[in-house]
C-alpha positions in Angstrom: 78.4 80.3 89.5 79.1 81.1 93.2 77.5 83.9 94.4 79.0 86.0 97.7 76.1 88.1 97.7 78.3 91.0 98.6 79.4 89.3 102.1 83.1 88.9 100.9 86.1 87.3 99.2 85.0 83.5 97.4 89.4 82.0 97.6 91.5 82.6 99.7 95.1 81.5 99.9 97.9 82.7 102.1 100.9 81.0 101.0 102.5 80.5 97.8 101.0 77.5 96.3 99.9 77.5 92.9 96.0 77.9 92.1 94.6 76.9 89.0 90.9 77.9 88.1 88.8 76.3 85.2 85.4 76.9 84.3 83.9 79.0 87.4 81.9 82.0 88.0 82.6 84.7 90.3 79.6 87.2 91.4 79.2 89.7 93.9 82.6 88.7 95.8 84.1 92.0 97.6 87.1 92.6 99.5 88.9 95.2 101.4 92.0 95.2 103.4 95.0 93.4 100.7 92.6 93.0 98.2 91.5 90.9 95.2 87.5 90.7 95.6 87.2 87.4 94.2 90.6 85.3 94.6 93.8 86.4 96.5 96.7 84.3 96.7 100.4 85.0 97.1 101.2 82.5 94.5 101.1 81.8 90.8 97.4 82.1 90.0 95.7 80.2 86.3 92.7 81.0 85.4 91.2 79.6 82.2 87.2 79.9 81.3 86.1 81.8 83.9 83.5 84.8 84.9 83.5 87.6 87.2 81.0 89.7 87.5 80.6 92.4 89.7 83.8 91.8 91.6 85.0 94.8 93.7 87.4 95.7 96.5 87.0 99.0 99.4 89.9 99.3 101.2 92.4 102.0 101.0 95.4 100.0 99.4 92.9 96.6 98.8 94.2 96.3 94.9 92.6 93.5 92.2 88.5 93.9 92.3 88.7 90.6 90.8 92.4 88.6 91.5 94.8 89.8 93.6 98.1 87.4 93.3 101.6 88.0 95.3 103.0 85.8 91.6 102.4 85.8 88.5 98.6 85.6 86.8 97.7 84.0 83.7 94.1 84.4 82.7 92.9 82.8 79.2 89.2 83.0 77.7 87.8 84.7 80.6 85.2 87.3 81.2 85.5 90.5 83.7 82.5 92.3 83.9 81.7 95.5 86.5 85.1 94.8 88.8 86.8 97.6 90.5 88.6 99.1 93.0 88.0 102.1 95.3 90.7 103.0 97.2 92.7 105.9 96.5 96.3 103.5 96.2 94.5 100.0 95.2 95.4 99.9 91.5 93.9 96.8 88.8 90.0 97.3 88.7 90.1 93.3 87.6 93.5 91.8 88.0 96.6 92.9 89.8 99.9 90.7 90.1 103.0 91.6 92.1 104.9 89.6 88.9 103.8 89.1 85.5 100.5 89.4 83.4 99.2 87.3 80.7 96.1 87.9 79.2 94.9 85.2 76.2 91.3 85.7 74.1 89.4 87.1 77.3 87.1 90.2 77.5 87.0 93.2 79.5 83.8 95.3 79.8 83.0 98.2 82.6 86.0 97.9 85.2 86.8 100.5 86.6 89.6 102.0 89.5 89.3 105.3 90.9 92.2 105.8 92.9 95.6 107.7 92.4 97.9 104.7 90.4 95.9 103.6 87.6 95.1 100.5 85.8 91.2 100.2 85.3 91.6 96.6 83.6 94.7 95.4 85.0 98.0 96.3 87.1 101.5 94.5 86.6 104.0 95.7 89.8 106.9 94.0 88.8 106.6 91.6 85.6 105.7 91.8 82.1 102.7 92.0 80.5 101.6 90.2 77.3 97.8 90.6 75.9 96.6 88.9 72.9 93.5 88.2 71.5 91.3 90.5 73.8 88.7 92.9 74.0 88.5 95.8 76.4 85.2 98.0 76.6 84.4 101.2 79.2 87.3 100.6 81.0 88.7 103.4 82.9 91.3 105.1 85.7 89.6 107.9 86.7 92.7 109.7 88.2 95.4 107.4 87.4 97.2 105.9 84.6 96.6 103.4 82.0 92.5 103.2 81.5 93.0 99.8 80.7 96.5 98.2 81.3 99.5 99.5 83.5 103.1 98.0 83.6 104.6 99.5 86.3 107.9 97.4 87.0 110.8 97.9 84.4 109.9 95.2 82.2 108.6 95.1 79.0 104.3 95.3 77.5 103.3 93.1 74.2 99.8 93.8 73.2 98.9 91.9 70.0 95.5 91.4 68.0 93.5 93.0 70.9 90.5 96.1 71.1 90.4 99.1 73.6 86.7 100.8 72.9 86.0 103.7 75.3 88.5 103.4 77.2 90.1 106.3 79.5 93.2 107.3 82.0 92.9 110.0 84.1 97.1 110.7 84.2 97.6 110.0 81.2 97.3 106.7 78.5 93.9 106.4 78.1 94.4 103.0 77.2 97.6 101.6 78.0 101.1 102.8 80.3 103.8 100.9 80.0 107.0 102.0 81.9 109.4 100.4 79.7 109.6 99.0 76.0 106.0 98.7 74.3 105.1 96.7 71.9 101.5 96.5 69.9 100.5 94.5 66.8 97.4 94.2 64.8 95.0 96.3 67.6 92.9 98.9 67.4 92.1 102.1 69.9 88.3 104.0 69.7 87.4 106.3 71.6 90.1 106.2 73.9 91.0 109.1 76.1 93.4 110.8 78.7 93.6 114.3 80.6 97.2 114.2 80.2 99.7 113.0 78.0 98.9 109.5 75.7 95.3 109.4 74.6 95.4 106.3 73.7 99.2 105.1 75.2 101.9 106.4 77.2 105.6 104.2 77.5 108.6 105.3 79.2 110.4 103.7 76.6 110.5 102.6 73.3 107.2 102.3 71.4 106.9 99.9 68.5 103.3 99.8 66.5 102.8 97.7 63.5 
């Protein structure tokens, strides 16, 4: 485990090469300024078998308490625990991509983001996003949308086999915001909660739950 002890960002890269991750821990890594507390990178970013723990970002528009990537992120049997974001427009309390989003078997517990976009989990700008196999616990935008996960580009969300438990969204879907297509299979929503319209989802456009 590599410990910042709160004195700043643990990976740094400025150009678009590739970084792959496997088997690390992240603790007590903060940013501010572009973001991503632990790991920011303008490139495609893997991570597989990793933990972040108390991962956080301060800046005004510093988005990703955990990653922050300029590509696409793929995270697979991973832990976030305790990331967020302050900043009023720094959406993504754990991950945020400018592209896409995949999330595989990984758990989410007690990220937060408390600014105006949303996205208390994770943030997608411009990709898809495809979760499967995950688990998301006290997760929550306190005045934005999507307590857990928010697609924001015109792309379409997948969601299969995964849990949202306590889980809330301050402009609405407590759980999830997609603003395109949205699909979810074999998941389950407790407890999940929004001030505004979509307890548990909102989608600009077609909604498909089996």
């Amino acid at each position: 485990v590599i410990d910042a002890q709160s004195s700043g960002r643990i990976i740094n890269v400025t150009d678009t090469s590739s970084l792959t991750v496997t088997r690390l821990g992240f603790k007590n890594a903060v940013a501010d300024g572009l973001g991503g507390g632990a790991i920011y990178s303008q490139g495609t970013v893997t991570v597989t078998g990793s933990t972040f723990t108390n991962c956080s970002t301060t800046g005004l528009t510093a988005s990703g308490g955990a990653i922050r990537t300029g590509g696409n992120l793929v995270v697979s049997g991973s832990t976030f625990s305790h990331c967020s974001t302050s900043g009023q427009e720094a959406p993504g309390g754990a991950l945020f991509a400018t592209g896409s989003i995949t999330v595989l078997d990984s758990r989410f517990s007690h990220c937060s983001t408390e600014g105006n976009i949303g996205g208390g989990a994770l943030f997608s700008d411009d990709g898809t996003v495809t979760v499967t196999g995950s688990d998301f616990t006290q997760i929550s935008s306190e005045k934005g949308q999507g307590g857990v996960i928010y697609s924001s580009g015109n792309y379409p969300a997948t969601i299969r086999s995964s849990t949202f438990t306590d889980c809330y969204g301050g402009a609405g879907g407590g759980a999830v915001t997609a603003n395109d297509n949205l699909v979810v299979s074999g998941s389950t929503f407790t407890n999940c909660s929004a001030n505004y319209p979509g307890g548990a989802i909102k989608a600009a456009g077609a909604v498909t739950i089996t």
